[in-house]
C-alpha positions in Angstrom: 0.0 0.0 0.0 1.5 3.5 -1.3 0.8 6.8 0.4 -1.9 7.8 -2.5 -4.0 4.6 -1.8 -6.8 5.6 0.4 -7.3 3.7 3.8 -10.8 2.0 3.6 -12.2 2.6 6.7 -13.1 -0.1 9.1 -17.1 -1.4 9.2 -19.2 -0.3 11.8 -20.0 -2.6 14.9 -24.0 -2.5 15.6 -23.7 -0.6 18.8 -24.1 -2.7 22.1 -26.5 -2.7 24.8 -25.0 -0.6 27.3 -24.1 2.2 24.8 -27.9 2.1 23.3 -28.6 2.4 27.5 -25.7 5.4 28.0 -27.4 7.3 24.8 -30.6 7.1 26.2 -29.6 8.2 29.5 -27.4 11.1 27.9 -31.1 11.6 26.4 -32.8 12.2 29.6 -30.4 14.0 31.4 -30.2 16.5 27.9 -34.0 17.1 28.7 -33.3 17.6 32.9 -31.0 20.0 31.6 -32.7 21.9 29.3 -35.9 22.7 31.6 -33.5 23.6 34.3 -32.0 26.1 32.0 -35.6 27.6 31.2 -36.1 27.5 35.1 -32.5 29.6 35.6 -32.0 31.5 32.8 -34.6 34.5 33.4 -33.8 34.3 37.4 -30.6 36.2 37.4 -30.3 37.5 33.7 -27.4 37.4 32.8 -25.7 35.2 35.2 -29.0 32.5 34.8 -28.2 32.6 31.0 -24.4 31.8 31.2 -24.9 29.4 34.0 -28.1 27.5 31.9 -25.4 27.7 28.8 -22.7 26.6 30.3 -24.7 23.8 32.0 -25.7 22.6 28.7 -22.2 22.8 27.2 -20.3 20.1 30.2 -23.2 17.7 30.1 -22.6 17.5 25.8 -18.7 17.9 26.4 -19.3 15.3 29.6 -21.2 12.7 27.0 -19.0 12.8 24.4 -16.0 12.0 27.0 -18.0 9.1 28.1 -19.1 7.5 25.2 -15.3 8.6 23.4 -17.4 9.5 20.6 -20.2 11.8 19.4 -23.5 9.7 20.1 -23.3 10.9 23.5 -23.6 14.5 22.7 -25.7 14.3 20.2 -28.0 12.4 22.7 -27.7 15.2 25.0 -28.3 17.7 22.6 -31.4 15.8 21.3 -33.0 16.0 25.1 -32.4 19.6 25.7 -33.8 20.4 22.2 -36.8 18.5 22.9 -37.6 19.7 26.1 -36.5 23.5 25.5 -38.9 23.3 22.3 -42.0 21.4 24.5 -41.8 24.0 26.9 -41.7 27.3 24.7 -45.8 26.3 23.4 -47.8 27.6 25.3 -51.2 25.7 27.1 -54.4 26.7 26.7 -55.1 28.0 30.1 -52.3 31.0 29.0 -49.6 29.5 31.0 -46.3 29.4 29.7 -41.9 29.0 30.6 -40.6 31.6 28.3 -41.3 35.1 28.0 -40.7 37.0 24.8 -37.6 38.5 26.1 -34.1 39.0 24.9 -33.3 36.4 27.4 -35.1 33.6 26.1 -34.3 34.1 22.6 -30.6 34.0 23.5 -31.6 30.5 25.6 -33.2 29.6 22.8 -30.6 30.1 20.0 -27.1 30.1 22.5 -28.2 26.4 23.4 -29.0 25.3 19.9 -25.1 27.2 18.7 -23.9 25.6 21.9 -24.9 22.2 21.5 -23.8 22.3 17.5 -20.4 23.7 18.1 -19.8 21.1 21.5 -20.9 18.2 19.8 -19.2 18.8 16.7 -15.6 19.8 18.0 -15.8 16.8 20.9 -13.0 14.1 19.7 -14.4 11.6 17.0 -14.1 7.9 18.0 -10.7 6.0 17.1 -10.6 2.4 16.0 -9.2 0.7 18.7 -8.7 3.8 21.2 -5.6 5.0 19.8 -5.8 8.5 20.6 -3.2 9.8 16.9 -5.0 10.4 13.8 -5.7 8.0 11.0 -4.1 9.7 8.1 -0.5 9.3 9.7 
């Protein structure tokens, strides 16, 4: 094999039980996260905002760290969205989370920018754990 042959890249493995378990958690503790955000966030604006923010970002950095891969942040990033998007419609009865504030809207948007850009940059998974890139 000569340096201008690409490397084929190695076939994924179904992903096992206790992964499928870990994403699901990483799930539910997204969605913990994301209604105590709404909760914080307009309490002590602009300390609730950065605290709900960075609350978000260390549970997706936290789940990518676990899992060594991704799937966990996406997970988490998939539960806050949820729950942050369930709780900005409003009921019937009037009664709502958010206000239509500056403050929300920069929850709103700062978790979804958060979540994209933690998730993203978070270390991709190696074959085999060997922590050096594949193209060397």
């Amino acid at each position: 094999m000569n340096d201008r042959t690409p490397m084929l890249a190695q076939p994924m493995r179904p992903p096992t039980a206790g992964r499928a378990a870990a994403c699901l958690a990483f799930f539910v503790l997204g969605a913990v996260v994301g209604v105590a955000g709404a909760l914080v966030q307009p309490g002590w604006f602009p300390g609730g905002l950065l605290l709900a923010l960075a609350g978000e970002a260390g549970a997706v950095l936290g789940a990518t760290r676990v899992l060594r891969g991704r799937a966990g942040g996406v997970a988490v990033a998939a539960g806050w969205m949820l729950a942050v998007v369930l709780l900005t419609a409003s009921r019937t009865e009037g009664d709502f989370v958010f206000a239509a504030g500056s403050g929300s809207y920069l929850f709103l948007l700062g978790g979804i920018a958060v979540a994209v850009i933690c998730a993203t940059l978070a270390p991709g998974r190696q074959p085999d754990g060997d922590p050096v890139r594949l193209a060397k």
